[in-house]
gemmi code that builds the backbone of each chain (N, CA, C; Angstrom):
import gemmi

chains = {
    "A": [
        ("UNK", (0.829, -1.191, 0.000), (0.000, 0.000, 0.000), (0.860, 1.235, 0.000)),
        ("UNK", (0.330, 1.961, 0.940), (0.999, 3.550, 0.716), (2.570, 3.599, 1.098)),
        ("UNK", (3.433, 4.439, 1.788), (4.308, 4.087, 1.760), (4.403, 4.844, 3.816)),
        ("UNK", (5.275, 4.822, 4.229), (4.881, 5.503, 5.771), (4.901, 6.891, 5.826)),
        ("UNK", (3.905, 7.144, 6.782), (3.368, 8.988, 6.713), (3.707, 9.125, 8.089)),
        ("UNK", (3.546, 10.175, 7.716), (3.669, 11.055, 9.306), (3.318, 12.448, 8.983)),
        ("UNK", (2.545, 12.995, 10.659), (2.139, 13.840, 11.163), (2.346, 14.470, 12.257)),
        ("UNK", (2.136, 15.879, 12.638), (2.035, 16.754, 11.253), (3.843, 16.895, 10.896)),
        ("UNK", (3.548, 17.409, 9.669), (4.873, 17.757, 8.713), (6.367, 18.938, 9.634)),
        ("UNK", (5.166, 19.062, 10.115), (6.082, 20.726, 10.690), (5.382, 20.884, 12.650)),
        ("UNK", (6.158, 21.243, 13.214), (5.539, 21.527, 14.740), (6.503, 22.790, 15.154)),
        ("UNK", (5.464, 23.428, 16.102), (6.896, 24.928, 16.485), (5.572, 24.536, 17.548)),
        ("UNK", (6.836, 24.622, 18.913), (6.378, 24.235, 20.277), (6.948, 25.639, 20.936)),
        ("UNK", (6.610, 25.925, 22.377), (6.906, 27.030, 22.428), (7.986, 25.814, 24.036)),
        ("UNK", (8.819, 26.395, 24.630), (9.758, 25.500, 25.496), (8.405, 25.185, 26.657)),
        ("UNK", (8.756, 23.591, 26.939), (7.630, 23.695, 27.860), (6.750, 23.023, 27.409)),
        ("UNK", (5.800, 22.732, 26.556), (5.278, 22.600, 25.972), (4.760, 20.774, 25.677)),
        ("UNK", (3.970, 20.320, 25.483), (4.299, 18.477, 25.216), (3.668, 18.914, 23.749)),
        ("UNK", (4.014, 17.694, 23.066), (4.088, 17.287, 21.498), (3.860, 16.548, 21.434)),
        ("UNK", (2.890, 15.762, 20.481), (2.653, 14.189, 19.736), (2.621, 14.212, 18.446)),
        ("UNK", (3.832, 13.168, 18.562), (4.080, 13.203, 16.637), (3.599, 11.422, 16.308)),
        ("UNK", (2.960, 11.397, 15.359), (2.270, 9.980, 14.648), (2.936, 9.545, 13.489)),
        ("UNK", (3.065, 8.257, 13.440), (3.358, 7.581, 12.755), (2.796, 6.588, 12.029)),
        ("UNK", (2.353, 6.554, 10.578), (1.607, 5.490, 9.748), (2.232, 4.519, 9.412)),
        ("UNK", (2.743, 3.283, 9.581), (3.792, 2.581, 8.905), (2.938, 2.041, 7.947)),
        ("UNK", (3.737, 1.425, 7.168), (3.413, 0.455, 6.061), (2.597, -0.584, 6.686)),
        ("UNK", (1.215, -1.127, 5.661), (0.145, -1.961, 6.428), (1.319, -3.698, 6.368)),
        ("UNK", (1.477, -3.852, 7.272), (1.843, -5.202, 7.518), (3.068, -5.386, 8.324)),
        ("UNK", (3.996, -4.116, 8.203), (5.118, -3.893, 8.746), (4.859, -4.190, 10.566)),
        ("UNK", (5.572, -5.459, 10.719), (6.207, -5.824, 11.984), (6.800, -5.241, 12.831)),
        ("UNK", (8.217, -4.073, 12.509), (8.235, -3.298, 13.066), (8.706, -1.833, 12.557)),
        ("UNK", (9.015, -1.262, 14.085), (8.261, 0.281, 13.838), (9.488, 0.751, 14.073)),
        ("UNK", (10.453, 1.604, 13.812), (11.685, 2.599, 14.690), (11.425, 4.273, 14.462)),
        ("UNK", (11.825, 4.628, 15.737), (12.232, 5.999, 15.659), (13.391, 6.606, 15.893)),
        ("UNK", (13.647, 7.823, 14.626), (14.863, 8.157, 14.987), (14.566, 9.890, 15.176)),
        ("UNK", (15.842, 10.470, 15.310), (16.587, 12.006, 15.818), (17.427, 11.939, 15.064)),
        ("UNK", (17.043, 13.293, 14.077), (18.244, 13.407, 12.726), (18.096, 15.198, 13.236)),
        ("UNK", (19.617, 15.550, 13.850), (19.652, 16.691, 13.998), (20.377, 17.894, 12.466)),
        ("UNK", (20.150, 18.996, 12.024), (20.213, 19.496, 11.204), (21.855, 18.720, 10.832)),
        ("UNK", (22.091, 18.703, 9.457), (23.360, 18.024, 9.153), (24.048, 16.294, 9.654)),
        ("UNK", (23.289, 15.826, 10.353), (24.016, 14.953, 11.200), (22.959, 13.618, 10.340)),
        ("UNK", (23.433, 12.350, 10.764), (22.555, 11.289, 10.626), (21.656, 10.790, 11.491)),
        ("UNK", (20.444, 10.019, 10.612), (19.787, 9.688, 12.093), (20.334, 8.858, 13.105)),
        ("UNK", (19.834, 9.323, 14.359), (20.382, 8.728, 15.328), (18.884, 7.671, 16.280)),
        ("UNK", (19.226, 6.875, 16.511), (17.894, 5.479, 16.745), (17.547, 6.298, 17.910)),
        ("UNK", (16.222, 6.076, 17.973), (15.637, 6.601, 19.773), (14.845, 5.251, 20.206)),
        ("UNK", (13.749, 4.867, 19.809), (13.058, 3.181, 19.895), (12.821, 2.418, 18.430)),
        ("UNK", (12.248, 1.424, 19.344), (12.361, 0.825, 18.568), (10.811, -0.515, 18.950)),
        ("UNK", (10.329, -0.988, 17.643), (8.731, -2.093, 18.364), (8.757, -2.635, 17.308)),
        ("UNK", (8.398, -4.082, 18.041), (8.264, -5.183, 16.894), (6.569, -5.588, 17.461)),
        ("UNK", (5.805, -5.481, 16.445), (4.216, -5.302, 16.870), (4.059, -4.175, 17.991)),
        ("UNK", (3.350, -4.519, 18.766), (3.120, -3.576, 20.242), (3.981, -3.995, 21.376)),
        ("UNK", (5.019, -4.459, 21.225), (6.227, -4.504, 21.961), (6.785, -3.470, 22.040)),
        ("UNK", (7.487, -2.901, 22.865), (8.741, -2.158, 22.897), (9.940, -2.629, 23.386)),
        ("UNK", (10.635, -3.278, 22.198), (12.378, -4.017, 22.420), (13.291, -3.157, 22.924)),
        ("UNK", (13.392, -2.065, 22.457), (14.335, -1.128, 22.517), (14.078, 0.422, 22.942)),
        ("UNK", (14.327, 0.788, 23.561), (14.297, 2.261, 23.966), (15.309, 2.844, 24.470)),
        ("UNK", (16.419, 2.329, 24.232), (17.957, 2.468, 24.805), (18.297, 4.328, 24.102)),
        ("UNK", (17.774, 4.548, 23.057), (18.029, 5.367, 22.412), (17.313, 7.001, 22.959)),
        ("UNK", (16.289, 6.855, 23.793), (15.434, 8.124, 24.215), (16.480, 8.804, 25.252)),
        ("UNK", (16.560, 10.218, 24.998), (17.381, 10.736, 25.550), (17.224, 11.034, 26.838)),
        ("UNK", (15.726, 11.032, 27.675), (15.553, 11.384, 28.697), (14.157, 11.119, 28.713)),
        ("UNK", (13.556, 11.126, 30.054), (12.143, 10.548, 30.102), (11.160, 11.581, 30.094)),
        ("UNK", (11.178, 12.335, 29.213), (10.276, 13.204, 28.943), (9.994, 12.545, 27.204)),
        ("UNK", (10.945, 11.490, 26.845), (10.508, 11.176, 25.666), (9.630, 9.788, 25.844)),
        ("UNK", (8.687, 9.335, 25.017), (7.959, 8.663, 25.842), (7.437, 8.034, 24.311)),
        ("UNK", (7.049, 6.817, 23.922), (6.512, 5.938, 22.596), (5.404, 4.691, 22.920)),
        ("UNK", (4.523, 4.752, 22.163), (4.260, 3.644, 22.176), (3.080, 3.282, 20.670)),
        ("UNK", (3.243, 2.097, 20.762), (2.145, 1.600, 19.568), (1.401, 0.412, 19.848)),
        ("UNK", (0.181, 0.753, 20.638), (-0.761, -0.063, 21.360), (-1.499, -1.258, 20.787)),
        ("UNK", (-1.432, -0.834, 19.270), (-1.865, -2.084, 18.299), (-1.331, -2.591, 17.399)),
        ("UNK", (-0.112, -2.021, 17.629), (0.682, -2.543, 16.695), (0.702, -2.415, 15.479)),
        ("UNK", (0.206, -0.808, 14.888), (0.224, -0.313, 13.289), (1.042, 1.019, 13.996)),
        ("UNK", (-0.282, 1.844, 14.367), (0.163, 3.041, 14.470), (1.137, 3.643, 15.667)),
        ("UNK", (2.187, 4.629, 15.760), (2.742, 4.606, 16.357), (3.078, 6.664, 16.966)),
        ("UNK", (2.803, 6.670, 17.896), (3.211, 8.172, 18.620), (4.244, 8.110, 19.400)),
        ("UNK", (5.061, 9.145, 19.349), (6.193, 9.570, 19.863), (6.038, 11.027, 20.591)),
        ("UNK", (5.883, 10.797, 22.195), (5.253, 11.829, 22.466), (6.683, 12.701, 23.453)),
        ("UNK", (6.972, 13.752, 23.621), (7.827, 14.716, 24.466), (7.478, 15.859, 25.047)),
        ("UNK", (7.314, 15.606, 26.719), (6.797, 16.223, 27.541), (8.082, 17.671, 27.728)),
        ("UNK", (7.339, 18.242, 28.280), (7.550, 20.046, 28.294), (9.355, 20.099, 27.381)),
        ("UNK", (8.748, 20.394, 26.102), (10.117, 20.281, 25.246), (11.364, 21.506, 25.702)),
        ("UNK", (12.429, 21.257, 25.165), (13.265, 22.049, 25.137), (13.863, 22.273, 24.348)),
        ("UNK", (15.001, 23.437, 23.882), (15.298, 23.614, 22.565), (16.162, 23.112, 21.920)),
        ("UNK", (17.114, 21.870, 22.868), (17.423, 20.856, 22.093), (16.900, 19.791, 21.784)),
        ("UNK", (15.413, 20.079, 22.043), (14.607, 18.858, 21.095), (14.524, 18.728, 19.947)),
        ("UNK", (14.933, 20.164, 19.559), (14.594, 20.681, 18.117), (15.275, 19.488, 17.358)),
        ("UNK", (14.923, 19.025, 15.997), (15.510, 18.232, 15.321), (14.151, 17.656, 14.618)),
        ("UNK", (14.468, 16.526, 13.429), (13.440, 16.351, 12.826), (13.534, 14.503, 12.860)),
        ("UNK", (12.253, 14.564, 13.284), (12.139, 12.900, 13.929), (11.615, 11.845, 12.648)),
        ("UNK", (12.194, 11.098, 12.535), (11.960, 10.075, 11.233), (11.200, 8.727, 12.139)),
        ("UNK", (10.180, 8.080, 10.674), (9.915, 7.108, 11.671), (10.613, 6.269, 10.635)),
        ("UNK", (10.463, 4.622, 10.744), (10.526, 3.842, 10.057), (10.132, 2.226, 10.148)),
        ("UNK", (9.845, 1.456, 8.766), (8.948, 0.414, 9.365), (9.841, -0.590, 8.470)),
        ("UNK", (9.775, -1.705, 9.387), (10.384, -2.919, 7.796), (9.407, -4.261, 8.319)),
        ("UNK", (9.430, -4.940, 7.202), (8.787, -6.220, 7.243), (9.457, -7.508, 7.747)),
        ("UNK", (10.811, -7.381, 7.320), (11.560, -8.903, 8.115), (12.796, -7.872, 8.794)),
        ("UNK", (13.385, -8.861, 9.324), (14.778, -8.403, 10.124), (15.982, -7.978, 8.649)),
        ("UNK", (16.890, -7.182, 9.193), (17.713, -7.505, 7.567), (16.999, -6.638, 6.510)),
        ("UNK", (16.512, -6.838, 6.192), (15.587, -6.189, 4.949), (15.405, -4.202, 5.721)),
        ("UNK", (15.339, -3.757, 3.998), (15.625, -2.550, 4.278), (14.378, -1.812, 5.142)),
        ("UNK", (14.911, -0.740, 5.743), (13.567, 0.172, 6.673), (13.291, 1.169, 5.684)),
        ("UNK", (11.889, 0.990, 5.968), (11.170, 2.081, 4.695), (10.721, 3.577, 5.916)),
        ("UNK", (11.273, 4.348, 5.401), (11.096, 5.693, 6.082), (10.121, 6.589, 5.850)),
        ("UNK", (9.270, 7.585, 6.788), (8.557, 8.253, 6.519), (9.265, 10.176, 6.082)),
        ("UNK", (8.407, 10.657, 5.668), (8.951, 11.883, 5.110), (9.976, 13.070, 6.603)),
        ("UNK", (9.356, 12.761, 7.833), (9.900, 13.135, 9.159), (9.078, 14.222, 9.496)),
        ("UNK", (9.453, 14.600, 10.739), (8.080, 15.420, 11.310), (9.436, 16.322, 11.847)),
        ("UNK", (9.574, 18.151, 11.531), (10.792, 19.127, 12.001), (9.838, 19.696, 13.189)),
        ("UNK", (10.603, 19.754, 13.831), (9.878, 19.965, 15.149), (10.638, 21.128, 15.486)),
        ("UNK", (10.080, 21.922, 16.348), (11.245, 23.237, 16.640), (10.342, 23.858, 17.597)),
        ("UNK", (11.656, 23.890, 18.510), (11.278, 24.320, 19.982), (11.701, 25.630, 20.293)),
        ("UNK", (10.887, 27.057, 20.364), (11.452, 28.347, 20.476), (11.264, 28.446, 22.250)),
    ],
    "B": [
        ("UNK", (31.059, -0.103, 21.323), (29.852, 0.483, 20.425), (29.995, 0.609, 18.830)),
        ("UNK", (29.389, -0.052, 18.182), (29.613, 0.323, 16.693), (29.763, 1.704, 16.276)),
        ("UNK", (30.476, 1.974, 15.191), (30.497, 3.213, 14.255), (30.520, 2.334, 12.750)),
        ("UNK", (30.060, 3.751, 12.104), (29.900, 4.069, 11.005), (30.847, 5.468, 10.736)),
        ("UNK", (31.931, 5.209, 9.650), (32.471, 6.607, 9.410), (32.640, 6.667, 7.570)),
        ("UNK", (31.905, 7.644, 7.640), (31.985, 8.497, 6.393), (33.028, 9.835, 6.577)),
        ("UNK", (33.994, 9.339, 5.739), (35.142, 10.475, 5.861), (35.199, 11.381, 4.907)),
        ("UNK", (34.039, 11.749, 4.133), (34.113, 12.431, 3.133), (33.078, 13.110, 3.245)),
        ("UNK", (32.825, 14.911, 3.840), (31.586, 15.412, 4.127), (30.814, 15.925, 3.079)),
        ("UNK", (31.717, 16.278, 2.160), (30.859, 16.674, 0.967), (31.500, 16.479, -0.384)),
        ("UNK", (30.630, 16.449, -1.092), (31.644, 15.945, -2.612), (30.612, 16.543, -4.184)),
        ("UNK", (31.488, 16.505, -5.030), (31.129, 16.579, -5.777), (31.247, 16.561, -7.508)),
        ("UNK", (30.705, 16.105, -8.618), (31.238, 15.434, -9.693), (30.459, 16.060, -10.711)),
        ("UNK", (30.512, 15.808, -11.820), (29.958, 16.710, -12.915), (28.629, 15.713, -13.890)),
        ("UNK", (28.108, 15.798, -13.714), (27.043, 15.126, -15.016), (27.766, 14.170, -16.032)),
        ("UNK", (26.913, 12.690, -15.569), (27.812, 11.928, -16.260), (28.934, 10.819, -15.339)),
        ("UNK", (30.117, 11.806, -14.963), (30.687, 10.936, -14.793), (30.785, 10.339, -13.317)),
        ("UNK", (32.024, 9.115, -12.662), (31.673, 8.313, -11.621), (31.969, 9.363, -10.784)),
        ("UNK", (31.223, 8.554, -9.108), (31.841, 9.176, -8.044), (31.673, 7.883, -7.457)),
        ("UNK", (32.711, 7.637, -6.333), (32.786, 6.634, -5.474), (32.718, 7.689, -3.845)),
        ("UNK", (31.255, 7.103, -2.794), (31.625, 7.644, -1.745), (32.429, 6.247, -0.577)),
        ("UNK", (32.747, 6.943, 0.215), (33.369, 5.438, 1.362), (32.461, 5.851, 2.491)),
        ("UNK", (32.769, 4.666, 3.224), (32.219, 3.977, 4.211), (33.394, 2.960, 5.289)),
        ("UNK", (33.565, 3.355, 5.841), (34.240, 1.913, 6.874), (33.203, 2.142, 8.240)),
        ("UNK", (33.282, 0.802, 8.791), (32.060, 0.539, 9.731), (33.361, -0.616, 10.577)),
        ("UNK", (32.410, -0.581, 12.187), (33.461, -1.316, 12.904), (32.353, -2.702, 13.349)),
        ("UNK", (32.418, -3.734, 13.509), (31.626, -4.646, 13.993), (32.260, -5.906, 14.263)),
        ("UNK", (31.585, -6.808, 15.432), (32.252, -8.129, 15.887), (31.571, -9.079, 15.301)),
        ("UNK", (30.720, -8.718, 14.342), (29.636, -9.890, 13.796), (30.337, -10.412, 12.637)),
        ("UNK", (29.108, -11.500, 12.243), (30.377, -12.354, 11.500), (29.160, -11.810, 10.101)),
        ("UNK", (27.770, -12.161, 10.086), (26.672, -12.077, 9.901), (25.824, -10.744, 9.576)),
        ("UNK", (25.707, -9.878, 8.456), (24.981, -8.417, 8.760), (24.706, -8.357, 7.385)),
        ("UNK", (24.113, -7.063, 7.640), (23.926, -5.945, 6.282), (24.246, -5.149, 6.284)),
        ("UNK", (24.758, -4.699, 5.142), (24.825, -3.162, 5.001), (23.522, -2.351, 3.765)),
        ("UNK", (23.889, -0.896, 4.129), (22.921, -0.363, 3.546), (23.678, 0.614, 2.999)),
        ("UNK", (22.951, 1.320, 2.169), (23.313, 2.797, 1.554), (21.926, 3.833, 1.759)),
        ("UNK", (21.970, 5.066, 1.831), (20.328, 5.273, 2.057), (20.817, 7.036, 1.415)),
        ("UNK", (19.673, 7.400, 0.298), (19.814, 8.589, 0.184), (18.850, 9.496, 0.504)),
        ("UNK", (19.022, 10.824, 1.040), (18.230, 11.945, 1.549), (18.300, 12.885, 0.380)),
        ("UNK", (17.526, 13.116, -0.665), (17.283, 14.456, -1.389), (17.334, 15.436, -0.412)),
        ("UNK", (17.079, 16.719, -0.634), (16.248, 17.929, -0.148), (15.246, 17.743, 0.836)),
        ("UNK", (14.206, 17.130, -0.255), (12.935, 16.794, 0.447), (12.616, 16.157, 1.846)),
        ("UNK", (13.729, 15.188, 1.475), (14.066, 15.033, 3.285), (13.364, 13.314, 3.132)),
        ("UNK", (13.182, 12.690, 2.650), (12.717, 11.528, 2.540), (13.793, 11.024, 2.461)),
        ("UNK", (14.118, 9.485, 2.920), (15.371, 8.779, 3.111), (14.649, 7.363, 1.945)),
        ("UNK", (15.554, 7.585, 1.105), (15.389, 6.254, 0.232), (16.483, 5.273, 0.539)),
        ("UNK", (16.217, 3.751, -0.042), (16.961, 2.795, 0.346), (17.782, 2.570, -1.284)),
        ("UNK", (18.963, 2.896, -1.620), (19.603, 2.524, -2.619), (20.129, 1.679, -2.971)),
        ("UNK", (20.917, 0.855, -1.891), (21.430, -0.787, -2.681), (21.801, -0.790, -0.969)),
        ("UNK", (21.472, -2.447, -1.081), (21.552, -3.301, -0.191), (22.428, -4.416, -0.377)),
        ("UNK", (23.828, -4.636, 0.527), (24.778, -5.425, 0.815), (24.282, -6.640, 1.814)),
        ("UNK", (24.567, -8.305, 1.988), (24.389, -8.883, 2.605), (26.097, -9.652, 2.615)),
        ("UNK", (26.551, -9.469, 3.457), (28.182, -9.582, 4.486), (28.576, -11.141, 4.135)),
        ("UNK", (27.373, -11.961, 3.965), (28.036, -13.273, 3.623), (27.972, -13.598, 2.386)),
        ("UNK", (27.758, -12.708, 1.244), (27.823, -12.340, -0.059), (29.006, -11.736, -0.376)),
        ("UNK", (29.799, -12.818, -1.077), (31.105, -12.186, -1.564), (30.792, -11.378, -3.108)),
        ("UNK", (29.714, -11.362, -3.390), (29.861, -10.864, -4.929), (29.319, -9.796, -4.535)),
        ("UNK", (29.581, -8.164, -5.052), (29.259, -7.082, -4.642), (27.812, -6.928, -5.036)),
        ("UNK", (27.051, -5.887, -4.490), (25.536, -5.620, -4.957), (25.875, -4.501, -6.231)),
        ("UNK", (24.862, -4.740, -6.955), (24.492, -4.109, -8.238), (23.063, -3.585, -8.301)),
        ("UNK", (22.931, -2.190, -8.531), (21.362, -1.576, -8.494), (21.373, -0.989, -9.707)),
        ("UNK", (21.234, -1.450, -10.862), (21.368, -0.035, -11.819), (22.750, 0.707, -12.242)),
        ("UNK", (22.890, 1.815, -11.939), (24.016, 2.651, -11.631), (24.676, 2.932, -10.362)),
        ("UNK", (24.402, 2.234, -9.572), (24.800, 1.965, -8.290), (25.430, 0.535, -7.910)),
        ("UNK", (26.427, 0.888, -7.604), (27.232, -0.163, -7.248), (28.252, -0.244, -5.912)),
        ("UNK", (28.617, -1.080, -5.405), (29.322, -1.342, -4.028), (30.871, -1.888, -4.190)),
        ("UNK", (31.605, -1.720, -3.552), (32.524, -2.160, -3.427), (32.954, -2.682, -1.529)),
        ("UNK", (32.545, -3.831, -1.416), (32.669, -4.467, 0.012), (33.740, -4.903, 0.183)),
        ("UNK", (34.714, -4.600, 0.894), (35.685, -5.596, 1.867), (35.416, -5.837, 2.832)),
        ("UNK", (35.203, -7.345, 3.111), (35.002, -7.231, 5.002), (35.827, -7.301, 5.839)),
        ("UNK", (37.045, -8.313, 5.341), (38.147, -7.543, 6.223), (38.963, -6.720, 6.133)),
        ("UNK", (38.708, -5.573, 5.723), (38.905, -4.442, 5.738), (37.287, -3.465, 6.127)),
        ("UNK", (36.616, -4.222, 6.139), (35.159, -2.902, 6.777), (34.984, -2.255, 6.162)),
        ("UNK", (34.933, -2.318, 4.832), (34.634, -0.909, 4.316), (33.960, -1.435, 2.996)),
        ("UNK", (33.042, -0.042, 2.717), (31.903, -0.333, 2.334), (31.411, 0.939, 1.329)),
        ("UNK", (32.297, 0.910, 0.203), (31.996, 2.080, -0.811), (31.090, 1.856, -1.734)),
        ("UNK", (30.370, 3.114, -2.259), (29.268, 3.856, -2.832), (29.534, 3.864, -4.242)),
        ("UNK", (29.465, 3.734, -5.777), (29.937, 4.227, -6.700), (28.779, 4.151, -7.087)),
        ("UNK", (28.695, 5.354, -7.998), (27.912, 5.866, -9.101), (28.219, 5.949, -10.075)),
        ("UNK", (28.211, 5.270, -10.954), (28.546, 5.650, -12.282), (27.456, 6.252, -13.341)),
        ("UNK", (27.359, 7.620, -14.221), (27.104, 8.124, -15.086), (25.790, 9.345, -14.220)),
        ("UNK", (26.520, 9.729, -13.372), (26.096, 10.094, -12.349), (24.998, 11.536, -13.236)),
        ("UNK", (23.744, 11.551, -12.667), (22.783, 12.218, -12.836), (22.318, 13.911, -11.806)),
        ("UNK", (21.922, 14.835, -12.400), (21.445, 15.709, -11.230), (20.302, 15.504, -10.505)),
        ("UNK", (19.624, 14.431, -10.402), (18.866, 13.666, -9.402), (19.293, 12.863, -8.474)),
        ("UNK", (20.580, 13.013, -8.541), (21.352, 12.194, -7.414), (22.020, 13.282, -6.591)),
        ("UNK", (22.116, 14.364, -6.942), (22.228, 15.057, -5.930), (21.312, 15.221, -4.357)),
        ("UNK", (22.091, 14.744, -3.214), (21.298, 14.372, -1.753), (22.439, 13.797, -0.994)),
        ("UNK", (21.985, 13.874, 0.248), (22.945, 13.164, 1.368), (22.366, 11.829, 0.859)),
        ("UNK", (23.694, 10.960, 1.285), (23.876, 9.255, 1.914), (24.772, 9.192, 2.636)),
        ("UNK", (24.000, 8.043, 2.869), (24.100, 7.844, 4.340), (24.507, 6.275, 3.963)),
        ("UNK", (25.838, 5.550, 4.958), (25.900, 4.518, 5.003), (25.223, 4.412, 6.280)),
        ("UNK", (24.648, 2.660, 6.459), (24.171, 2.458, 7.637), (24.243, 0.914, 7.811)),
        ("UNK", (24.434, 0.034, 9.411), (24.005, -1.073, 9.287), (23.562, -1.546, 10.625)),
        ("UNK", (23.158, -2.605, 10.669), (22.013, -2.771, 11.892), (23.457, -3.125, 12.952)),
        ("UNK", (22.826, -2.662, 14.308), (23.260, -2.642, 15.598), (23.523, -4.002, 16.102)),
        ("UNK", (25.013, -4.343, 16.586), (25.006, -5.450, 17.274), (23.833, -6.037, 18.434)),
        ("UNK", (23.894, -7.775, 18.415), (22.871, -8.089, 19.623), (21.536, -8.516, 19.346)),
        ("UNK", (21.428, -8.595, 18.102), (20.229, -8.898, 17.011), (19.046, -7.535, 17.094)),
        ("UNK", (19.665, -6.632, 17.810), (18.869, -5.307, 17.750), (18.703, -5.050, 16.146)),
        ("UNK", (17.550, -4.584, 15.542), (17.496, -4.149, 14.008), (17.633, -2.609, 13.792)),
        ("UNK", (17.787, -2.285, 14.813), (18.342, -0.447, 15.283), (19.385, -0.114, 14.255)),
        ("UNK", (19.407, 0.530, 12.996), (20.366, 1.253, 12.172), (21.195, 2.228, 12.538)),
        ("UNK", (22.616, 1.567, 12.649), (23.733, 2.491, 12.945), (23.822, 3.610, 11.730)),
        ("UNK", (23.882, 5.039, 11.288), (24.259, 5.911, 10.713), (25.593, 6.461, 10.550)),
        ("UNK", (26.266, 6.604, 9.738), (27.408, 7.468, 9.499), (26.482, 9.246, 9.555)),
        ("UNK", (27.352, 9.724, 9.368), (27.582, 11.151, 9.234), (26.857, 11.903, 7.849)),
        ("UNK", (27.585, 11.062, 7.028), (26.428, 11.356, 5.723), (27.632, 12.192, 4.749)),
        ("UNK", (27.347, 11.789, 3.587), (28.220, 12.990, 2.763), (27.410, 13.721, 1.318)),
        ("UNK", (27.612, 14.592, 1.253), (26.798, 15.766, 0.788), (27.497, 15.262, -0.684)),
        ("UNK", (26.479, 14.703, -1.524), (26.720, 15.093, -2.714), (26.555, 15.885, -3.673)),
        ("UNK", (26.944, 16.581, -4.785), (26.154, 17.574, -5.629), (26.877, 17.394, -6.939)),
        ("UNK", (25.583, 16.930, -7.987), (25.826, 16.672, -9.240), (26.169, 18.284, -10.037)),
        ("UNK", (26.878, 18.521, -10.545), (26.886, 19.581, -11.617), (26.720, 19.650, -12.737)),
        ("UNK", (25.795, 20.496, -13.386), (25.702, 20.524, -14.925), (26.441, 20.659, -15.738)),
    ],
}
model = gemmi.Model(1)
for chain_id, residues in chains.items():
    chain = gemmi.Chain(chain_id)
    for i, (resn, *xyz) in enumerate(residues, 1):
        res = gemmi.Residue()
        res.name, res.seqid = resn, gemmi.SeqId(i, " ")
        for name, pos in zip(("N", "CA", "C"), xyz):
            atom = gemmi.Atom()
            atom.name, atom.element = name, gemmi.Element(name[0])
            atom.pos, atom.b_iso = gemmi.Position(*pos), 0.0
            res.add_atom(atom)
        chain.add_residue(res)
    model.add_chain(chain)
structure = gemmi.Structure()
structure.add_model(model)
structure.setup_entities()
């Protein structure tokens, strides 16, 4: 089907502030990752879910970052009272087997004044 | 901890002809993948050619091609007849020791095709 979306495209939080960013993966995709791609840099992993599991979360920088995907399609990535090094633009991504490539969504730029 | 290093931050080649980017990556596995992944502008991350580590014959996509050593780790990019639609970051990447499927990233190197 489609390919993975995300919402919304753009966010300007004011510091302080909580945020929920969504994630559509691909219909069948097993699992789900999120990353932190700061301006210039590569993405960097934050979690990670295989169905409505959460395997991995080694990657969240602090517990104001917070994920989950309750049924195992859709997926939110939520960050309580942001700050302005939250700023960065969050990618999701979904793949079908292990190994096999992760199909990425367009990313959600988030920016924290 | 794994790395990924892209030692080449930005580059650039003329319409037409090759560019080779590099890659060396550090890992204790015997077993992996590698990836290549490009970012246009737009900001969408595409998947360009895909390496599998216990494959001695290099991957082939088109105009995209690999050059793998594994013992040596390294893991170059070539383009040949290179287009101004290939202008975008890539990114080498490969999954995280521990059977985690978590994608390690390099740094990324800035390409730009010229007319």
């Amino acid at each position: 089907g489609a390919g993975v979306s995300q919402s919304p495209r753009y966010k300007v939080a004011k510091r302080g502030q909580d945020v929920a960013l969504r994630c559509d993966p691909i219909s069948g995709h097993v699992s789900l990752f999120w990353y932190q791609q700061a301006l210039g840099q590569g993405p960097e992993f934050l979690t990670y879910f295989q169905n409505e599991a959460q395997l991995d979360k080694s990657g969240l920088p602090s517990d104001r970052f917070f994920a989950e995907r309750p049924e195992g399609s859709v997926s939110t990535l939520k960050i309580q009272r942001t700050q302005q090094e939250d700023s960065a633009v969050y990618l999701c991504a979904s793949s079908q087997f292990r190994g096999y490539e992760q199909f990425f969504g367009p990313g959600t730029r988030l920016t924290v004044l | 901890a794994q790395t990924v290093t892209q030692s080449q931050p930005e580059m650039s080649v003329q319409e037409a002809e090759t560019v080779t980017l590099s890659c060396t990556y550090d890992t204790s596995e015997n077993n992996y993948y590698l990836f290549w992944y490009k970012q246009p502008p737009s900001r969408q991350m595409i998947l360009v050619i895909r390496q599998e580590a216990y494959k001695q014959q290099n991957a082939t996509e088109n105009r995209f091609s690999v050059n793998f050593q594994k013992a040596a780790k390294s893991f170059s990019l070539k383009i040949s007849d290179s287009q101004l639609g290939d202008t975008a970051m890539y990114f080498c990447a490969f999954p995280s020791q521990g059977g985690s499927e978590k994608l390690v990233f390099g740094k990324g190197t800035k390409l730009t095709v010229n007319p």
